[in-house]
C-alpha positions in Angstrom: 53.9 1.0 -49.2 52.5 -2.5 -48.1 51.4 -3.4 -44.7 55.0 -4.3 -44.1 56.5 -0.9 -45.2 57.7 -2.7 -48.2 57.5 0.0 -51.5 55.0 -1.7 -54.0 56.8 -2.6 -57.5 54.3 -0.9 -59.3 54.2 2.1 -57.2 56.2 5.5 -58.8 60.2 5.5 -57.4 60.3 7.3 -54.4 63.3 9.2 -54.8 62.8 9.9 -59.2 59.1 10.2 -59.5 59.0 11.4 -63.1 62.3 10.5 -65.0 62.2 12.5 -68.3 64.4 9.5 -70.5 65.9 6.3 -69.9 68.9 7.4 -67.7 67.2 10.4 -66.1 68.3 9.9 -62.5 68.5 12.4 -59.3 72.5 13.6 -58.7 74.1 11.2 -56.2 74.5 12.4 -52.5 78.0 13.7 -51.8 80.2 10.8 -49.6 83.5 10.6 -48.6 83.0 6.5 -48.9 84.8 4.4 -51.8 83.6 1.7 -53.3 85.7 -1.6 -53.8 87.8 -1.9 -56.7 87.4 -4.2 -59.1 89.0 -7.4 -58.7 92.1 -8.7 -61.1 90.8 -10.7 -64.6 91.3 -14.3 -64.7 91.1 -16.1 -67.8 87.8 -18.0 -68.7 88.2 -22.0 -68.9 85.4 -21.3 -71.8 87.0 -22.4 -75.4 86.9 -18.6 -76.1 90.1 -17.1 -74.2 89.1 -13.8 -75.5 86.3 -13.8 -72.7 87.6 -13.1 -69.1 86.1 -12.7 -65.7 86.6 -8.9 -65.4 86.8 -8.5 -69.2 90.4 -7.2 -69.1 91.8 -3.5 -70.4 92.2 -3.6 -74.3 96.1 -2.9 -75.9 97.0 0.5 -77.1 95.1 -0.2 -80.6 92.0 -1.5 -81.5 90.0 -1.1 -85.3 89.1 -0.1 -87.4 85.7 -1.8 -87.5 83.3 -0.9 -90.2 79.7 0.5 -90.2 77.5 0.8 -93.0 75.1 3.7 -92.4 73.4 4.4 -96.1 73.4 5.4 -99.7 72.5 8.8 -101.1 71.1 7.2 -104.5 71.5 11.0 -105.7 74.7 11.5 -105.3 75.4 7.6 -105.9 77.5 7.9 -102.5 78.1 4.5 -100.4 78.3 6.1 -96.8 79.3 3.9 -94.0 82.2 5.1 -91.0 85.3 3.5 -89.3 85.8 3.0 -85.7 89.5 3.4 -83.9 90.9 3.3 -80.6 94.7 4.5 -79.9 96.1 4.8 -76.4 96.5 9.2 -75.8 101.0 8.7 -75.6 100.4 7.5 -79.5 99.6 9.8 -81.9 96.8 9.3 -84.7 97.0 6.3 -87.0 97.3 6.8 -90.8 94.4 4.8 -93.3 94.5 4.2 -97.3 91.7 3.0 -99.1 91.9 1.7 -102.6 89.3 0.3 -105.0 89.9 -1.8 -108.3 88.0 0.8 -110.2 89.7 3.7 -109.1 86.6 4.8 -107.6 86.6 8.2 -105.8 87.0 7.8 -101.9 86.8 10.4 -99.3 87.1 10.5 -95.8 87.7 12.6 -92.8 88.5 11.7 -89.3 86.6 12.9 -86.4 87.7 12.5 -82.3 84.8 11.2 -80.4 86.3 11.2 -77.4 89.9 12.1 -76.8 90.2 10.2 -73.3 87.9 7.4 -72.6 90.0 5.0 -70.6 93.5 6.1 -71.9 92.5 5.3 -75.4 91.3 8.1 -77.8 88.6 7.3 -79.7 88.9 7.9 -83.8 85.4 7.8 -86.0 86.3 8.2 -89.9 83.5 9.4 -92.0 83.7 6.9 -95.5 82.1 8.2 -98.7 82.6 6.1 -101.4 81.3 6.8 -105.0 79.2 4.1 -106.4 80.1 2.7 -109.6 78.2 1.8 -112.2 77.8 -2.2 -112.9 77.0 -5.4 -111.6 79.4 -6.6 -109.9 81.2 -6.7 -106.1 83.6 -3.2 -105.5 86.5 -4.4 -103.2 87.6 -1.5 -101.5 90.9 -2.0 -99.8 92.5 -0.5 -96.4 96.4 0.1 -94.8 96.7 1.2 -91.5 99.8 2.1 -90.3 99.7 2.3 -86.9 103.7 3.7 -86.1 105.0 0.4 -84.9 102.9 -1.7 -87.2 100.9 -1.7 -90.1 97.3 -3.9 -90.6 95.5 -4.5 -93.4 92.5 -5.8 -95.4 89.3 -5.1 -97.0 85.5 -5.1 -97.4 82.9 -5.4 -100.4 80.0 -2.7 -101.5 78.0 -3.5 -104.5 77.8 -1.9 -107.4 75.1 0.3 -108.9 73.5 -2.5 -110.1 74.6 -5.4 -108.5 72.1 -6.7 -106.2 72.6 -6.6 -102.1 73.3 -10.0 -100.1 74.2 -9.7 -96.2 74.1 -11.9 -93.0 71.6 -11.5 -89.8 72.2 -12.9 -86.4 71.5 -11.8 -82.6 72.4 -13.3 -79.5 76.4 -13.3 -79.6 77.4 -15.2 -76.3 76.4 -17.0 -73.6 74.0 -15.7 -70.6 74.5 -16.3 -66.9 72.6 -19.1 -66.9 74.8 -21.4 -69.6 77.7 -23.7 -67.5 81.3 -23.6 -68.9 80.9 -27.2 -70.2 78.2 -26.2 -72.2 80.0 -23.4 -73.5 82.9 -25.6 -74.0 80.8 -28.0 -76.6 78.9 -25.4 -78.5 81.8 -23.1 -78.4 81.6 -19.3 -79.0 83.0 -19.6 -82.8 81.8 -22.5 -84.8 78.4 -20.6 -86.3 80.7 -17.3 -86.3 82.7 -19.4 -88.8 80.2 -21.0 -91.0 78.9 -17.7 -91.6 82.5 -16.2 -92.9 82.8 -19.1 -95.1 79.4 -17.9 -96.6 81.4 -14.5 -96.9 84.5 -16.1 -98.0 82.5 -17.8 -101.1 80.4 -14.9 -102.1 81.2 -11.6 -100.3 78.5 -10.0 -97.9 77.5 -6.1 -98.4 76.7 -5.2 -95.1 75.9 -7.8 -91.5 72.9 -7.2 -89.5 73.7 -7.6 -86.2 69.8 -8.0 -84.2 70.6 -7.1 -80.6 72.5 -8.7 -77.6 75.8 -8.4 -79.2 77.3 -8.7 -75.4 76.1 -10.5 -72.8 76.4 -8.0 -69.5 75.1 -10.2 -67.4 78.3 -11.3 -65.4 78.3 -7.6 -64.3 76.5 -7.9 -61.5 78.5 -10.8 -60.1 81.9 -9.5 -61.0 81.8 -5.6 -59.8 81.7 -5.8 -55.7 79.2 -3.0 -55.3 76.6 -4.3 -57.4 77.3 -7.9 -55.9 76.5 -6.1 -53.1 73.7 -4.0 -54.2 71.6 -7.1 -55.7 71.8 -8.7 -52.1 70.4 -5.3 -50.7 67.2 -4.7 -48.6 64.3 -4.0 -51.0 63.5 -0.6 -50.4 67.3 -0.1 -49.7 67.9 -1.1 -53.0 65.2 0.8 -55.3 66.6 4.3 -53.5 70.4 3.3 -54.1 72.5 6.4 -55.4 73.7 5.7 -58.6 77.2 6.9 -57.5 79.9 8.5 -59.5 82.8 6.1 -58.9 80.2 2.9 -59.4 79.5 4.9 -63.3 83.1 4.5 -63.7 83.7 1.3 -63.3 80.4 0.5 -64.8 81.2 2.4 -68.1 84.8 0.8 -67.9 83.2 -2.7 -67.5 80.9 -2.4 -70.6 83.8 -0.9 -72.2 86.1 -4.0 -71.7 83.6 -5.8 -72.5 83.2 -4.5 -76.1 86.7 -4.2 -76.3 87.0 -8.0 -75.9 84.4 -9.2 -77.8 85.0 -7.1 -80.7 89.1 -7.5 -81.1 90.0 -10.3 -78.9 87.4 -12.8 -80.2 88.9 -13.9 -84.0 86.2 -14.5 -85.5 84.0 -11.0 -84.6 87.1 -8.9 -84.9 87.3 -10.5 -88.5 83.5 -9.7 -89.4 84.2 -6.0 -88.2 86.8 -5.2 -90.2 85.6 -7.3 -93.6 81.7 -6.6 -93.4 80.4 -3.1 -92.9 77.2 -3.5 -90.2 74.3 -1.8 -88.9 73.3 -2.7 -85.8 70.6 -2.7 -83.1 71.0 -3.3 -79.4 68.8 -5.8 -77.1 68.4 -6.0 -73.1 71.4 -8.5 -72.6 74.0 -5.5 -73.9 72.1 -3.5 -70.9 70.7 -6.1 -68.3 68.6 -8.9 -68.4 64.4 -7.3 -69.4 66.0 -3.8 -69.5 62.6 -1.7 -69.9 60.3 -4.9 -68.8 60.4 -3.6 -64.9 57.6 -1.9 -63.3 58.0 1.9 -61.9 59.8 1.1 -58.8 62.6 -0.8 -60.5 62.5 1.0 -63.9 62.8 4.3 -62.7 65.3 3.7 -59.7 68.8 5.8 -59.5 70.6 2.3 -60.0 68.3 1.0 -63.2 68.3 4.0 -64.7 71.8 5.1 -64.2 73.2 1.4 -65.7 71.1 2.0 -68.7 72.9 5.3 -69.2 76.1 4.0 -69.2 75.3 1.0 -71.7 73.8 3.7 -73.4 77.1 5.6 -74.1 79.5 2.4 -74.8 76.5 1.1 -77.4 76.4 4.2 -79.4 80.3 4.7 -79.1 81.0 1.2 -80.8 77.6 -0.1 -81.7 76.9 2.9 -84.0 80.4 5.0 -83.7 78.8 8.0 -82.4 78.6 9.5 -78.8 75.2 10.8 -76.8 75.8 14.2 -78.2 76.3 13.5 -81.6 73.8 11.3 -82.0 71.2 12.8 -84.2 73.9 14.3 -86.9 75.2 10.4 -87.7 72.2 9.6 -89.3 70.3 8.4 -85.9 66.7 9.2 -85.5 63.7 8.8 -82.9 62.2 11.0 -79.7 64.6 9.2 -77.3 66.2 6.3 -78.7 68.6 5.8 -81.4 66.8 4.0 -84.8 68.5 4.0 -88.0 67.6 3.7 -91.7 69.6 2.7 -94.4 68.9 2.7 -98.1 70.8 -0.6 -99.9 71.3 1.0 -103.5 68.3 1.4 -105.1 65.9 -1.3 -104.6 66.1 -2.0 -101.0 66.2 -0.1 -97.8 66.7 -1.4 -94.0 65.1 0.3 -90.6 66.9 -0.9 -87.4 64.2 -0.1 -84.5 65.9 0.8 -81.0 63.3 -1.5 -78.4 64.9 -0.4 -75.4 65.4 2.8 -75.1 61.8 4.1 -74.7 60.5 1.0 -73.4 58.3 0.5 -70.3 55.5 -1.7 -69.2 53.1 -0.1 -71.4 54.9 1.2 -74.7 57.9 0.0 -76.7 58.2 2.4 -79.0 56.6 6.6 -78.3 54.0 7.4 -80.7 56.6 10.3 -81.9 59.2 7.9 -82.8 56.6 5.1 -84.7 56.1 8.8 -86.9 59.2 9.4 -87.3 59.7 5.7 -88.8 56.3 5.7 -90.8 57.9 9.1 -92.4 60.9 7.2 -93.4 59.3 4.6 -95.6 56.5 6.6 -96.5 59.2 9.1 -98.3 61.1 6.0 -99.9 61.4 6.1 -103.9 59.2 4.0 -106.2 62.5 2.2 -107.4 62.0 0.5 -103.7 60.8 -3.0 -103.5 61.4 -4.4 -100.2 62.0 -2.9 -96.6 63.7 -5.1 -94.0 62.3 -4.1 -90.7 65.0 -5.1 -88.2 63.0 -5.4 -84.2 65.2 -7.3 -81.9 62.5 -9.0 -80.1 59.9 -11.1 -82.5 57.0 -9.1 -83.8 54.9 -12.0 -84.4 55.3 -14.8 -81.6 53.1 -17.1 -79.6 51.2 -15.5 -77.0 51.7 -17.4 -73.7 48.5 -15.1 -71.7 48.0 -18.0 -68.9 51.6 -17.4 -67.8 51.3 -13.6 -68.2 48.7 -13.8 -65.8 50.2 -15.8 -63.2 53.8 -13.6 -63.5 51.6 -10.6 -63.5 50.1 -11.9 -60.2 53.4 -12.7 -58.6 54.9 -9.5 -59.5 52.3 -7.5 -57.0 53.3 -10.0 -54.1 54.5 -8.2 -51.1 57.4 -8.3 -50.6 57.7 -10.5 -47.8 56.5 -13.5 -49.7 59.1 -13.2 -52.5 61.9 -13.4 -49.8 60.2 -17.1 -48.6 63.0 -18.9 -49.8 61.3 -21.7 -52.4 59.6 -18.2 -53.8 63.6 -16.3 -53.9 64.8 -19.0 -55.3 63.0 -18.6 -58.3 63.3 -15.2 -58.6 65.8 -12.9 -60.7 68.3 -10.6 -59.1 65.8 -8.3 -59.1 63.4 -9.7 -57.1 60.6 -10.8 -59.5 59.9 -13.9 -60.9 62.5 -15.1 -64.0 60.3 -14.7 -66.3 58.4 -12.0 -66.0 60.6 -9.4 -68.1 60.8 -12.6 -70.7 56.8 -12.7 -71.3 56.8 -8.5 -71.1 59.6 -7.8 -73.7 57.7 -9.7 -76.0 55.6 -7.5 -79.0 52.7 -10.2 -78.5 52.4 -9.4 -74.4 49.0 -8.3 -73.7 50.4 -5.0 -72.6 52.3 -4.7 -76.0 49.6 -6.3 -78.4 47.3 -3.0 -79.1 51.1 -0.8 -80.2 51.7 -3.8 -82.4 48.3 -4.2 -84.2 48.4 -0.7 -84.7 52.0 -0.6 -86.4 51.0 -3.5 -88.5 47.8 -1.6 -89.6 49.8 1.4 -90.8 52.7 -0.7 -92.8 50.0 -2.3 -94.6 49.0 0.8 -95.4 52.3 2.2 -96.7 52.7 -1.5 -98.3 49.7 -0.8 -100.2 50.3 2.9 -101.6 54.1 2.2 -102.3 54.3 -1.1 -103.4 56.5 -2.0 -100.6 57.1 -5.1 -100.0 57.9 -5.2 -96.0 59.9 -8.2 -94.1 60.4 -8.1 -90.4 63.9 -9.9 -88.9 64.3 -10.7 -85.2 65.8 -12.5 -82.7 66.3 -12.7 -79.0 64.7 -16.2 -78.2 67.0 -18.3 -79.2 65.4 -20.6 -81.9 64.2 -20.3 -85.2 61.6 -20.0 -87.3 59.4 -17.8 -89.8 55.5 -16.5 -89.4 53.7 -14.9 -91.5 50.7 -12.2 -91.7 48.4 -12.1 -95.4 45.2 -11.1 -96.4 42.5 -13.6 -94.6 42.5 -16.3 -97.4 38.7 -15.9 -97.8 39.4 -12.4 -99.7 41.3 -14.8 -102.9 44.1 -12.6 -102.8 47.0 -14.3 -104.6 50.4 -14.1 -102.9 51.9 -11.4 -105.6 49.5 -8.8 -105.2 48.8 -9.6 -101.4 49.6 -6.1 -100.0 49.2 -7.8 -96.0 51.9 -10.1 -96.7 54.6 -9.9 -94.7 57.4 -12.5 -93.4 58.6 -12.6 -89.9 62.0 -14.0 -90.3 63.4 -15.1 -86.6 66.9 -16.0 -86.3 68.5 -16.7 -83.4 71.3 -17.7 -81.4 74.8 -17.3 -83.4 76.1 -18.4 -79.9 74.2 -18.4 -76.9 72.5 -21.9 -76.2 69.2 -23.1 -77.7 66.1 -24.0 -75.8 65.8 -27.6 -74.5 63.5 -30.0 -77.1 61.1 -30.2 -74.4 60.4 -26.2 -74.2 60.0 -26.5 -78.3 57.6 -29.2 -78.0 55.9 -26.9 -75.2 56.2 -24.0 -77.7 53.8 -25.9 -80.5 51.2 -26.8 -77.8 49.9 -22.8 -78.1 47.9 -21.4 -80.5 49.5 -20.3 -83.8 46.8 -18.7 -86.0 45.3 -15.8 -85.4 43.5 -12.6 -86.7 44.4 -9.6 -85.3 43.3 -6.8 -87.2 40.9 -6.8 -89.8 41.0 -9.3 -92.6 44.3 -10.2 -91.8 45.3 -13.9 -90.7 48.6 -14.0 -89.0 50.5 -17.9 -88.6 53.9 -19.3 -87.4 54.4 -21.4 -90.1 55.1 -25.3 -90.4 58.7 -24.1 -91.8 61.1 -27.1 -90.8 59.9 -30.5 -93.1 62.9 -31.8 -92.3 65.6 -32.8 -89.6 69.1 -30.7 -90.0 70.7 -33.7 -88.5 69.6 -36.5 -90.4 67.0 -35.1 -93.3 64.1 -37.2 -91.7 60.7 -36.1 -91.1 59.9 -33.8 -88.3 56.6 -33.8 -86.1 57.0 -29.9 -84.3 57.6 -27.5 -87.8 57.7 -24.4 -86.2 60.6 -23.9 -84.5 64.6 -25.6 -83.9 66.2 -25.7 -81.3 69.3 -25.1 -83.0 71.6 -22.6 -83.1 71.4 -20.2 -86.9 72.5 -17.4 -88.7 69.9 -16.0 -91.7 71.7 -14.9 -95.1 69.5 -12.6 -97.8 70.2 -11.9 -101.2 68.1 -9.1 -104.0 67.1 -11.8 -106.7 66.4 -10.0 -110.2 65.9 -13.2 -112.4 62.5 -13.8 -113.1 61.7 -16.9 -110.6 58.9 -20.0 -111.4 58.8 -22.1 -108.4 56.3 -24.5 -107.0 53.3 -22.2 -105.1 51.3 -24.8 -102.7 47.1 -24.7 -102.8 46.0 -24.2 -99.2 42.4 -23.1 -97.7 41.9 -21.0 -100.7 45.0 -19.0 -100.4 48.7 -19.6 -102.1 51.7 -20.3 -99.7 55.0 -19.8 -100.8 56.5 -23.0 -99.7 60.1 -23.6 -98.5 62.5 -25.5 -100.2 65.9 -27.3 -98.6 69.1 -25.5 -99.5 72.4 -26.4 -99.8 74.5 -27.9 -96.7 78.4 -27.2 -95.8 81.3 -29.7 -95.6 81.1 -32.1 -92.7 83.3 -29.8 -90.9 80.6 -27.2 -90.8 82.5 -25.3 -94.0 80.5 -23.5 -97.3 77.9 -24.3 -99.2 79.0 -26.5 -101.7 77.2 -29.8 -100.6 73.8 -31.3 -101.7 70.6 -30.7 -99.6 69.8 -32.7 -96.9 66.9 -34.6 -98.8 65.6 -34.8 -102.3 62.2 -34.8 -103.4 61.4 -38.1 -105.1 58.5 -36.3 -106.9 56.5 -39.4 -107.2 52.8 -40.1 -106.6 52.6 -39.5 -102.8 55.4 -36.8 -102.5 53.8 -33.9 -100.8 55.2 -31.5 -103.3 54.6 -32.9 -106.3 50.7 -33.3 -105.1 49.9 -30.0 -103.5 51.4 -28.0 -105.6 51.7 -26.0 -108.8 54.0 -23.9 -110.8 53.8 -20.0 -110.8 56.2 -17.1 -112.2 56.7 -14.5 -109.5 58.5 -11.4 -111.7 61.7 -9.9 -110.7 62.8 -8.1 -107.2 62.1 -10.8 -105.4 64.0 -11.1 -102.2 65.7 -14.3 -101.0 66.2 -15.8 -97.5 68.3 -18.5 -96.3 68.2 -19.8 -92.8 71.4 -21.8 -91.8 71.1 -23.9 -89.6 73.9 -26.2 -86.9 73.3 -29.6 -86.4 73.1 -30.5 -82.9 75.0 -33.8 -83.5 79.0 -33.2 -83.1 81.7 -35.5 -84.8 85.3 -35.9 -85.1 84.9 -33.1 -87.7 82.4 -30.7 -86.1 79.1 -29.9 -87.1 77.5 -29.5 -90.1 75.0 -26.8 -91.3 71.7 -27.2 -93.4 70.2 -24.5 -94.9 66.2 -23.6 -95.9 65.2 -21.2 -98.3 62.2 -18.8 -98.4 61.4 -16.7 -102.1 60.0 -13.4 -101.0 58.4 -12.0 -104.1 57.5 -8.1 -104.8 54.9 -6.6 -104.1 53.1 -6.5 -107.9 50.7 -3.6 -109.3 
């Protein structure tokens, strides 16, 4: 304690000194006391109507929603699973599946939980054989639900057809964002340019990079925690997590996912048309879940609100249960990874950053094995590996404001209750952005883990040929960095086993930064060398305003609101490779736009190289053929200027190439 009897923050938890896991917390004290209910849901004035203030009960049905787990390349098996809900009076829906092919599909239903809120929860196990060819196999579903019957269907490529998909993260709107704002940028208009992108040329499988729900109402809208946020601060690190607050906890996170998965058009839609893998992020927990020091992290309450978003984001994030876990294809010492293999030539590895996060580690050394092991053991026929960490594993580094949160976060306690010092605090009682600066890969505390995870996948990049892209998310802009061999080694871009692209895309919904924190965001340094001979940059991506094709000055990063699409390319590919510092860059060219009405991606780019004397590409660069296997990214992006018609989006490709002998 401090001279005031105030518990330090970074002082072990009183009452669970040594918590084994993320939800490890002492059994509550027996009391006769109740805690208040929770109060009735009234309707959001957001555009959304699916979103209320309790999120309300679902109906008696909900599903099936569709998760792609992996292929078995030996057995040339799709594998993927279907998640149901059906009040306990009904008895257990009936499914078909068809394919044009006639391909063989089996299947077999499995109760994950037979009472979890009056609803029983249904998990179907989908094999599908994989046929041979080229193209798209629609595989088509009936559910007859007794009093109703639904329907639709969902894409898997072909033996040989090459994988395409969709990434996003941040699906909604934090604490923070007013209902006006919510009201102009609306919870569905990026949702919908990305299904007409499906629409046009179906997706194999969505990505979906962490905060999928936004919990963060919780703590105003369940009367205990209200209260509990407003406690004393030792009171409130030494809280019982108690049984009846689990129940209502578990039921609010339920709700939650209930509404934003079948109330909400345009995700209920994705869910049942695209099969996904997912990952989770600290907004489907709390706000910096992990990012706390000892007192806070290990507290009854933190630990015991992890737990139960634990348990709703397997159930219908990955449609298993705590128990079962481990035999649906989820790995890691404590947390829940996945890895999927996309046919032949690609496989994807969704990293859990939350679950065995603390102030010092993201990931334990046991798991980082366990994931090294999976693409050590990948075929040769692999080409690329999509590495999928929620949070941005290159990023600027921001160590002057590190500092000064790190300073403010050993405070006593008495100062953070002045009330110009509370003010600017979370409802934790630190400073706002403290768990912001500490969840990210590039925090001083997190740095040393990173370098040495990038040192070991250029080492399996090297001995398998593995061409390895990261995808993130989480702060809400976009952008791309990139890591290669220090350009003093003449490594061309082809045979450059350091290369790798960061690809960040973020917010499908939540709101983007203000142009001022972007303009803030290019005054840090963006180059550096962190492990040996390897450079690592944020690139100058953006050439060109999504609004009106002009010029841009900051090239880094939008402040606009994206999705990212990928696609296997097998044609053999010349494009334009630009001369820098000694080293080739794979430039980025302008894609195609959607209607005015922010539809497709039938419309001309935003701006045409004139190709004349003093156009930059036609001067700095030359043509080069990069081979087959290549791997191709399009960012999307919303125009911040609305019209009668909406907003339109403007897309910017990147050609990833294999990694070449």
């Amino acid at each position: 304690m401090d001279k005031h009897g105030d518990y330090l923050a970074t002082a072990s938890n009183p009452v669970n000194i040594d918590p084994q896991y993320m939800g490890d917390y002492p059994a509550p004290k027996f009391t006769t006391s109740k805690i208040p209910d929770l109060p009735p849901s009234e309707e959001a004035t957001t555009e959304s109507p699916a979103i209320n203030r309790p999120p309300k009960p679902p109906g008696k049905a909900l599903g099936p929603f569709f998760q792609f787990i992996t292929t078995d390349v030996d057995r040339m098996l799709w594998i993927g699973s279907a998640l149901f809900f059906r009040h306990i009076s009904c008895s257990q829906p009936h499914i078909e599946f068809m394919s044009e092919s006639d391909t063989s599909i089996d299947y077999n239903w499995e109760i994950l939980y037979e009472n979890i809120f009056d609803l029983c929860a249904y998990r179907i196990n989908i094999f599908i054989k994989i046929p041979f060819g080229e193209n798209d196999e629609k595989i088509s579903w009936k559910v007859n639900w007794g009093e109703k019957i639904t329907n639709g269907y969902f894409h898997i490529a072909q033996w040989n057809q090459k994988w395409r998909g969709g990434f996003f993260s941040c699906n909604g709107f934090d604490a923070t964002v007013t209902e006006a704002t919510a009201n102009d940028l609306t919870y569905s208009n990026v949702w919908n340019h990305l299904l007409s992108i499906h629409n046009e040329k179906p997706f194999h499988l969505l990505l979906w990079g962490g905060d999928q729900n936004y919990i963060d109402f919780i703590f105003e809208d369940i009367p205990y925690l209200r209260a509990w946020v407003n406690m004393e601060w030792n009171q409130k690190w030494t809280t019982d997590f108690r049984q009846d607050l689990k129940d209502q906890v578990e039921q609010y996170h339920f709700n939650t996912y209930a509404e934003n998965w079948n109330r909400r058009d345009e995700v209920r839609t994705a869910l049942s048309s695209i099969p996904s893998l997912m990952t989770w992020d600290d907004h489907d927990i709390f706000d910096g879940a992990g990012s706390y020091p000892p007192l806070i992290h290990d507290s009854p309450m933190m630990m015991g609100l992890f737990l139960s978003a634990q348990k709703m984001r397997l159930l219908f994030q990955h449609h298993t249960t705590l128990e079962k876990a481990r035999q649906h294809y989820l790995f890691g010492y404590q947390g829940y990874n996945s890895f999927a293999q996309c046919g032949p030539n690609l496989v994807i590895l969704a990293a859990d950053g939350r679950s065995e996060r603390n102030t010092e580690q993201v990931h334990h050394d046991m798991t980082w094995e366990m994931i090294y092991k999976k693409l050590e053991n990948v075929s040769d026929h692999v080409k690329h590996a999509i590495i999928l960490f929620p949070v941005p594993f290159s990023f600027v580094r921001v160590r002057i404001a590190e500092t000064i949160f790190e300073h403010l976060k050993n405070l006593p306690n008495k100062v953070r209750n002045v009330p110009i010092v509370k003010q600017t605090n979370s409802i934790f009682g630190l400073p706002e952005l403290y768990d912001d600066l500490l969840d990210e890969w590039t925090h001083e505390n997190h740095i040393e883990e990173r370098n040495k995870a990038l040192l070991r996948f250029q080492q399996i990049s090297k001995e398998k040929k593995l061409r390895i892209t990261f995808f993130s998310g989480d702060v809400h802009c976009c952008g791309i960095s990139r890591f290669h061999t220090d350009p003093s080694q003449h490594l061309s871009t082809m045979h450059d086993y350091r290369l790798m692209y960061q690809m960040i895309s973020s917010a499908i919904v939540n709101m983007p930064p203000s142009k001022m924190a972007i303009r803030v965001a290019h005054r840090f340094k963006t180059k550096w060398n962190p492990i040996d001979q390897t450079e690592e940059e944020i690139l100058d991506f953006f050439e060109r305003k999504p609004e009106t094709g002009g010029k841009v000055f900051h090239k880094k990063f939008r402040p606009n609101r994206n999705w990212c699409y990928f696609e296997e390319c097998d044609q053999i590919s010349i494009i334009n490779v630009m001369e820098k510092e000694s080293n080739s860059v794979l430039p980025i060219s302008l894609g195609p736009t959607s209607t005015k009405d922010g539809e497709g991606s039938q419309k001309a780019p935003i701006h045409h190289h004139s190709h004349g004397r003093f156009c930059h590409e036609h001067v700095q660069t030359n043509p080069q053929e990069i081979g087959t296997h290549n791997l191709k990214i399009r960012l999307w992006l919303e125009s911040t200027q609305k019209h009668q018609d909406g907003r339109q989006f403007i897309s910017y490709d990147l050609l990833i190439p294999n990694l070449q002998e």
